[in-house]
C-alpha positions as CSV (number, residue, x, y, z in Angstrom):
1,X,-95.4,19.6,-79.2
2,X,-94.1,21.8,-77.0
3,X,-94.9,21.6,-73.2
4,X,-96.7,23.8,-72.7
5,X,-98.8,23.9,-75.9
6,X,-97.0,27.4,-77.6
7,X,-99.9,29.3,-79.7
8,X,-99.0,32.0,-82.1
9,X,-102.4,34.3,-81.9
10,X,-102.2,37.0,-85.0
11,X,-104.9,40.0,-85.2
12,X,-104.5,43.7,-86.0
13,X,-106.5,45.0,-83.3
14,X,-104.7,44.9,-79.7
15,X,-107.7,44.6,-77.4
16,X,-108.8,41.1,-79.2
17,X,-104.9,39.6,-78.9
18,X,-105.2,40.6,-75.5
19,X,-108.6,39.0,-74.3
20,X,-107.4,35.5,-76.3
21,X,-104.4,36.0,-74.7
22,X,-105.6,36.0,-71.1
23,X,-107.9,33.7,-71.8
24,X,-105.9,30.7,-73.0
25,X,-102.7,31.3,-70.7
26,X,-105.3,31.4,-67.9
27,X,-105.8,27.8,-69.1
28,X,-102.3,26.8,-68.6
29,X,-101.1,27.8,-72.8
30,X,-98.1,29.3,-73.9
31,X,-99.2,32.6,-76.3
32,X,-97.7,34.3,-78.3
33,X,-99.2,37.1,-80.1
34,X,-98.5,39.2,-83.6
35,X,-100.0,42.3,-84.9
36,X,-100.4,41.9,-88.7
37,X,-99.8,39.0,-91.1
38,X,-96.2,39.9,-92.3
39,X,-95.6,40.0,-88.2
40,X,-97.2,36.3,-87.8
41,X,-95.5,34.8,-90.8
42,X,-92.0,35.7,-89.6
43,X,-93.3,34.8,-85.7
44,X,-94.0,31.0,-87.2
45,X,-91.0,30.2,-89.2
46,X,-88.7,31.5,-85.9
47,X,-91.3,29.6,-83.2
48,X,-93.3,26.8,-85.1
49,X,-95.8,27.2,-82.7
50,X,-98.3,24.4,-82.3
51,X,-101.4,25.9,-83.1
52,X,-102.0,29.5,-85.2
53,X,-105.4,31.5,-84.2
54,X,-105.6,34.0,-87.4
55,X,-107.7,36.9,-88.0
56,X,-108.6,36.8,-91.3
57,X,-109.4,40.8,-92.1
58,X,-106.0,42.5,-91.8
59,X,-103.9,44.6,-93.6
60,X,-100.5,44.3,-95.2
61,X,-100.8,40.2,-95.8
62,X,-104.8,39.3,-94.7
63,X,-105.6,35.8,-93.0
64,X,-106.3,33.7,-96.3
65,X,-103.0,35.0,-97.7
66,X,-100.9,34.0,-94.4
67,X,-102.8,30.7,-94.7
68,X,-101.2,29.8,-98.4
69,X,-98.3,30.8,-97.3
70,X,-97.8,28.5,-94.1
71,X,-99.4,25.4,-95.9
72,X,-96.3,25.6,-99.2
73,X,-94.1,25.6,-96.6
74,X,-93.1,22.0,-95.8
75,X,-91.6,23.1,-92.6
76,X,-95.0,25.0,-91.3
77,X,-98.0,22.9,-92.7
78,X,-98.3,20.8,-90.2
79,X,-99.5,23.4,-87.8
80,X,-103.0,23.2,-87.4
81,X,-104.6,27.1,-88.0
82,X,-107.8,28.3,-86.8
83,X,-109.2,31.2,-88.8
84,X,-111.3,33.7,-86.7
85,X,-113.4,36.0,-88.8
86,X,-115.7,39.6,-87.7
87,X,-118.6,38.6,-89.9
88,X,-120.2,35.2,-90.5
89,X,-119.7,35.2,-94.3
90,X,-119.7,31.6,-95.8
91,X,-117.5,32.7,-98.8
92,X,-114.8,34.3,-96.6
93,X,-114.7,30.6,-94.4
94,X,-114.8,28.7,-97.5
95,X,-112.1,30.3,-99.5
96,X,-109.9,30.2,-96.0
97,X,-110.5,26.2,-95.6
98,X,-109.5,25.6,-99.4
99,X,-106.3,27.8,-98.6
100,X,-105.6,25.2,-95.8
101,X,-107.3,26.7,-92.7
102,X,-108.7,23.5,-90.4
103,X,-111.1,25.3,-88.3
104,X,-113.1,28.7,-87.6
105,X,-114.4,30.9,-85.2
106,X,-117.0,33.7,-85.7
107,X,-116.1,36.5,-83.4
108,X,-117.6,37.4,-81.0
109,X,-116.9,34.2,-80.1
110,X,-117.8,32.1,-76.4
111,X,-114.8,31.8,-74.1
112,X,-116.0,27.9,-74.0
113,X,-116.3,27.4,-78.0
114,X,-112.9,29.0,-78.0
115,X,-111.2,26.6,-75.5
116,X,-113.5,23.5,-77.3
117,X,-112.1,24.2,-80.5
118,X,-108.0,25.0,-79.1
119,X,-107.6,21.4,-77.6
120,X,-109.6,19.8,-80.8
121,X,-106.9,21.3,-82.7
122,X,-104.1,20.7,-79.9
123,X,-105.0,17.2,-79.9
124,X,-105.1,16.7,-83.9
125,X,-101.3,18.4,-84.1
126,X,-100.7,16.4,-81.1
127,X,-101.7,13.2,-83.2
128,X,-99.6,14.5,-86.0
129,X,-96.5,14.7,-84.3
130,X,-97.2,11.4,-82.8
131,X,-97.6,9.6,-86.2
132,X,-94.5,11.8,-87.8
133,X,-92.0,11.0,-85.0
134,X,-92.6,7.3,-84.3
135,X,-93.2,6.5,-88.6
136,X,-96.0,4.0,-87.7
137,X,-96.8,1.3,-90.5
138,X,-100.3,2.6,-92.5
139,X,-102.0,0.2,-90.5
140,X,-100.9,1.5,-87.1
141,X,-101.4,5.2,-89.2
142,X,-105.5,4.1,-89.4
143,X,-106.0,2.6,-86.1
144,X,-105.0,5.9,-85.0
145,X,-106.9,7.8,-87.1
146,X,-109.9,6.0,-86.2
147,X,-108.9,7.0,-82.4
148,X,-108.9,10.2,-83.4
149,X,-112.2,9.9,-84.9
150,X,-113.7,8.6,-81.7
151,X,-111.9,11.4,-79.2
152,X,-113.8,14.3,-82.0
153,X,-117.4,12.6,-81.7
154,X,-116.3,12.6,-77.8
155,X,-115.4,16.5,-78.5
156,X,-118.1,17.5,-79.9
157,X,-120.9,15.6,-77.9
158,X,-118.9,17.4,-74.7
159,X,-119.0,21.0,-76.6
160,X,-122.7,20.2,-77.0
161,X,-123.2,19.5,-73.3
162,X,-121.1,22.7,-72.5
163,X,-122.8,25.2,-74.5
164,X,-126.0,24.0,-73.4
165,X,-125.1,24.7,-69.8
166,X,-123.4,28.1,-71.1
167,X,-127.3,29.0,-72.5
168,X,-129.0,27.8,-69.5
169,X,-127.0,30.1,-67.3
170,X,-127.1,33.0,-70.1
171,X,-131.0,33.2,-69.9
172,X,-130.8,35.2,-66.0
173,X,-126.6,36.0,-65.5
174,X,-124.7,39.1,-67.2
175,X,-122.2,37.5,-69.6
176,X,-119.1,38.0,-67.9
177,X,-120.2,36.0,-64.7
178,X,-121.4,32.9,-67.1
179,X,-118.3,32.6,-68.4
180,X,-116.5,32.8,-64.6
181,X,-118.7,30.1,-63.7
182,X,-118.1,28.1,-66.7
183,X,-114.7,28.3,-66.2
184,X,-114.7,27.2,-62.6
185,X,-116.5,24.3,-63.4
186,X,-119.3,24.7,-60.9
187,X,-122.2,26.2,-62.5
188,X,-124.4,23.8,-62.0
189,X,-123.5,23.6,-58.2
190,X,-123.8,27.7,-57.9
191,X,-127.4,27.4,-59.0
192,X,-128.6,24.7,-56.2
193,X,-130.5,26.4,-53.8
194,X,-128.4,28.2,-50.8
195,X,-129.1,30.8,-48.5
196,X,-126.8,34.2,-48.7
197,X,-126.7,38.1,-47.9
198,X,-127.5,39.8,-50.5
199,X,-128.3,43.4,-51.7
200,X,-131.6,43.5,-53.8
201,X,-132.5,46.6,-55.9
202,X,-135.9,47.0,-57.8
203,X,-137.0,50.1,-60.0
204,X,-139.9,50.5,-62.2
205,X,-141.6,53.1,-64.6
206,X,-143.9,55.5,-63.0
207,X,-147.4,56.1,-65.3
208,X,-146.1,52.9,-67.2
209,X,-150.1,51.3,-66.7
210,X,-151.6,54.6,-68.0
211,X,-148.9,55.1,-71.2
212,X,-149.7,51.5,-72.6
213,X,-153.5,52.0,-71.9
214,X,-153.1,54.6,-74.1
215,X,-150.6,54.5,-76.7
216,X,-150.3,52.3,-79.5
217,X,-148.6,48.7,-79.0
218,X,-145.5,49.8,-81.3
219,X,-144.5,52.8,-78.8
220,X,-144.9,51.1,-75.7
221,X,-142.5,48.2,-76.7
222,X,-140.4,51.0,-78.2
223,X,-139.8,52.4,-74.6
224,X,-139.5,49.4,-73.1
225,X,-136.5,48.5,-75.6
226,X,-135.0,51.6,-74.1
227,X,-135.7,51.7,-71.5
228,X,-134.2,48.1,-70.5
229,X,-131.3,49.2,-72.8
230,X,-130.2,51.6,-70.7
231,X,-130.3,49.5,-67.3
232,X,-128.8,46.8,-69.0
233,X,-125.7,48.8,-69.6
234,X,-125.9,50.0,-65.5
235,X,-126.3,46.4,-64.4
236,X,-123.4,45.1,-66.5
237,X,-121.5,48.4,-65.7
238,X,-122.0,47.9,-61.8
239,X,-121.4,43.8,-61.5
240,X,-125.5,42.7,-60.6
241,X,-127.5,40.1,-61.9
242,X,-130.6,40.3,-62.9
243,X,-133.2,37.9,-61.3
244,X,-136.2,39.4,-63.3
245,X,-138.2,41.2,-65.1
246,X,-141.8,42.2,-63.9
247,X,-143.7,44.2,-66.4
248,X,-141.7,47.4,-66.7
249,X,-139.9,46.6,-63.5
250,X,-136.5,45.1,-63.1
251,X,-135.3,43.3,-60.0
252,X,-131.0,43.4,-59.4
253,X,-129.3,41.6,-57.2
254,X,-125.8,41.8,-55.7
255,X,-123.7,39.2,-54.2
256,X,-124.9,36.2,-55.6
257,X,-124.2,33.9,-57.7
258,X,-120.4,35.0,-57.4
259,X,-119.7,36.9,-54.0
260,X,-119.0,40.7,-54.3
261,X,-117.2,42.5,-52.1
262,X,-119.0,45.4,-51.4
263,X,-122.3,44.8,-52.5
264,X,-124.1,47.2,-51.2
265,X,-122.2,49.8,-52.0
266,X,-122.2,48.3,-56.0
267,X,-126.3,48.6,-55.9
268,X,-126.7,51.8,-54.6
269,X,-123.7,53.6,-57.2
270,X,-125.9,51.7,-59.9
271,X,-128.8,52.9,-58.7
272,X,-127.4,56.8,-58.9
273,X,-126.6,55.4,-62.4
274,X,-129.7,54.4,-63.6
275,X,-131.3,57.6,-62.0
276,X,-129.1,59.8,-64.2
277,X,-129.5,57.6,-67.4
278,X,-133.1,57.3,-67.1
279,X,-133.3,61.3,-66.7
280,X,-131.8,61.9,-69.9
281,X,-134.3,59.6,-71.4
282,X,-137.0,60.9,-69.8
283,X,-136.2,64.4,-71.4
284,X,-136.5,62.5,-74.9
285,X,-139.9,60.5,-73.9
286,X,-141.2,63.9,-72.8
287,X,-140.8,66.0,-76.2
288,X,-142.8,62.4,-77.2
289,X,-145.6,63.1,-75.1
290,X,-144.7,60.3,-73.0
291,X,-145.3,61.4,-69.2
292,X,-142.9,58.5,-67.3
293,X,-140.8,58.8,-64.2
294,X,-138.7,56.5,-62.9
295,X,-138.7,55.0,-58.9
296,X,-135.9,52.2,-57.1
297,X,-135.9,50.9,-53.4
298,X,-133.3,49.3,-52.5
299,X,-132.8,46.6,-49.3
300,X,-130.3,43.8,-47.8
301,X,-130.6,40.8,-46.0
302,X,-130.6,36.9,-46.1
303,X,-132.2,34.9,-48.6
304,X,-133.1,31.7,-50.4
305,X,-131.4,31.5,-54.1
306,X,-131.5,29.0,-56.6
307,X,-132.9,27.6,-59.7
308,X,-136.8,27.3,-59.6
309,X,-138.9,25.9,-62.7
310,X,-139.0,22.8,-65.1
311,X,-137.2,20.7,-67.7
312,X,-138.5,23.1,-70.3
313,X,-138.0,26.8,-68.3
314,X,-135.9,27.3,-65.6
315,X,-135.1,30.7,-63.8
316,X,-132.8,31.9,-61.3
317,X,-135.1,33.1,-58.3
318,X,-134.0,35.1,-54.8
319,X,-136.7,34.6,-52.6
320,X,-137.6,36.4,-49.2
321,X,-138.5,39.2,-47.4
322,X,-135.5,40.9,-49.0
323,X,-136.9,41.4,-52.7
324,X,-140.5,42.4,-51.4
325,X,-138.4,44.8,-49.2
326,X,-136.9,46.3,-51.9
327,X,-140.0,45.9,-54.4
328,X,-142.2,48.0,-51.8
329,X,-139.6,50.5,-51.1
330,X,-139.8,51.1,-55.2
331,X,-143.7,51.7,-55.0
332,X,-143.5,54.2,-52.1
333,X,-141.0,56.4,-54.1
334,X,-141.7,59.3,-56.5
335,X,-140.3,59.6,-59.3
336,X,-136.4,60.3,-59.1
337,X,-136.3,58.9,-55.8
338,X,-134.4,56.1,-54.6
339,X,-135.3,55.0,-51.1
340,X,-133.1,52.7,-49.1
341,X,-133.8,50.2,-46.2
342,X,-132.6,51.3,-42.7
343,X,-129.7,48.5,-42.9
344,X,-128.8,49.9,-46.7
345,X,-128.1,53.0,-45.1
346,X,-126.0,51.8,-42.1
347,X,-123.4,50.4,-44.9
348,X,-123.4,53.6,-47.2
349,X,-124.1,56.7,-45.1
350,X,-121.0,57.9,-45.4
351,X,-120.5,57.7,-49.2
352,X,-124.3,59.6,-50.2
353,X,-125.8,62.5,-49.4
354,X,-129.5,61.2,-47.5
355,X,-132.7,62.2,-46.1
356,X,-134.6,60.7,-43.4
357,X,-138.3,59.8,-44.9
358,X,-139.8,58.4,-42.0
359,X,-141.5,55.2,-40.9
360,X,-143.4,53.8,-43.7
361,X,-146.4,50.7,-43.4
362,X,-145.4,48.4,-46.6
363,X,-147.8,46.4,-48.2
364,X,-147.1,42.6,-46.3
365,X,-144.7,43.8,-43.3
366,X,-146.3,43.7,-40.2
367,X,-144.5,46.9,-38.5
368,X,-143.6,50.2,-39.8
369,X,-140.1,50.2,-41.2
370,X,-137.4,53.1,-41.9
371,X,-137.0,54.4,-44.7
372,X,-134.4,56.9,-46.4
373,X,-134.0,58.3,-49.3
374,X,-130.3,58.7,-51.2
375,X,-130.1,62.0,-52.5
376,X,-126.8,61.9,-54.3
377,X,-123.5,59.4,-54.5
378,X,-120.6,61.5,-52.7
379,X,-117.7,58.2,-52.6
């Protein structure tokens, strides 16, 4: 083995070899990476690497063809190979694990799973190398075999554990975060209840009530499917996390779990995002006969975050006077408005283009508060 673990990763498109590669020298692995199956052939037979990640659709020489080749010669088949395929086709893995593949991966594939299934096969060639170099008796050959055994039930029962944690977070965090968290080792402790600053946005249909009253069941969650389509692509755009969804309203929040810098800044460039995406959609609901606007408020301040539920449904919950802040902002706009919280304002004003809309009485505050409405992003 070499120290540290060398990997030879082998795919024709550039952007996957570069995402693996990140991802496993980030964990403290040597990579080195090859662009077609010719290419990864010659790469192994100059670096015997100690573990092969292979694409199996590629041109030239494909996957399955690169896997006979390794395992005739004597020289190569000890390296362990994981085959990573685009489509989960059982014929494709099983013809690649008779050829002599030991593992596989489905892309896309969970930073986690990937990691899981490197060290399984790490720790297999590791054993190899172990049993080659020291030419145990057979009996010491089984006892270690048997340890080997033990360490993949250990594997596997910790993979269980991992992806588990890697849904629970899924269900309310944008995808990239999860997999930050999960690989600082903390995710559990990031969802404990804490107090922070944080920027809150909320947006909502306008004549959503009056559209499902009357339209059939099918359209409405037709427009809904869009319609959250096309913030979801906003929200993972701009870096929020979204706490919830009330009905056809969305609430966003910035700086929490992970800190952002900027945070307020983030919110109200998504928000001018969702404004213009949700116009051109508009446009296309209209020629439908669908009559829909589209409203956010947006406000900042302290509050209380965590994980709030029960052992069968957990969610991840911001609670305060911030998210009703924002949430009544959102009712008092029009449609195409985004109105902003006198302390939203304060952070931005020089990046938009505003408008003072006065003191307004929302629903549960006990004064009137300033409010302003964000005409245009400028920065």
């Amino acid at each position: 083995m070499h120290d540290p673990p060398r990997i030879l990763a082998v795919d024709d498109t550039p952007e996957n070899l570069e995402i693996v590669r990140m991802r496993l020298e980030a964990n403290g692995y040597e990579v080195v990476t090859a662009g077609d199956g010719e290419q990864g052939l010659a790469e192994a037979r100059v670096l015997k690497p100690d573990l092969i990640l292979l694409d199996v659709m590629m041109p030239r020489l494909d996957g399955i063809s690169v896997v006979r080749e390794l395992k005739q010669d004597v020289s190569l088949r000890s390296i362990p190979v994981i085959l990573v395929t685009a489509k989960a086709d059982t014929r494709d893995v099983v013809e690649g694990l008779d050829a002599g593949g030991d593992d596989y991966l489905t892309k896309p594939f969970e930073h986690r799973a990937l990691l899981a299934r490197v060290r399984s096969m790490l720790r297999q060639k590791a054993l190899h190398d172990t049993i080659e170099s020291q030419a145990r008796s057979l009996v010491d050959q089984a006892e270690q075999l048997a340890a080997w055994n033990r360490s993949l039930e250990q594997t596997v029962a910790e993979q269980v554990t991992e992806i588990e944690r890697m849904s629970r977070l899924r269900r309310f965090l944008p995808a990239e975060v999860a997999d930050l968290i999960m690989a600082a080792g903390n995710g559990d402790r990031l969802l404990e209840s804490h107090r922070r600053e944080v920027t809150v946005v909320f947006c909502d249909l306008r004549g959503f009530t009056a559209f499902a009253e009357t339209s059939e069941p099918e359209e409405v969650m037709t427009v809904l499917g869009e319609y959250h389509s096309c913030l979801g692509k906003q929200i993972t755009r701009h870096g929020g996390t979204l706490e919830r969804f009330v009905g056809d309203g969305l609430l966003v929040v910035f700086n929490d779990p992970l800190p952002c810098a900027e945070h307020t800044e983030r919110a109200v460039l998504m928000a001018a995002a969702m404004r213009d995406a949700i116009d051109e959609h508009s446009e296309r609901w209209r020629k439908r006969d669908h009559l829909l606007g589209f409203g956010i408020g947006i406000a900042r301040g302290h509050a209380t975050i965590g994980q709030i539920g029960f052992d069968q449904r957990s969610d991840y919950a911001v609670i305060g006077t911030v998210p009703n802040h924002a949430a009544r902002l959102c009712h008092e706009a029009k449609s195409g408005q985004i109105l902003v919280s006198q302390r939203v304002l304060g952070i931005v004003e020089s990046l938009v283009e505003s408008a003072p809309v006065g003191e307004l009485m929302l629903k549960g505050f006990h004064r009137p508060m300033l409010a302003y409405e964000i005409i245009r992003w400028l920065g």
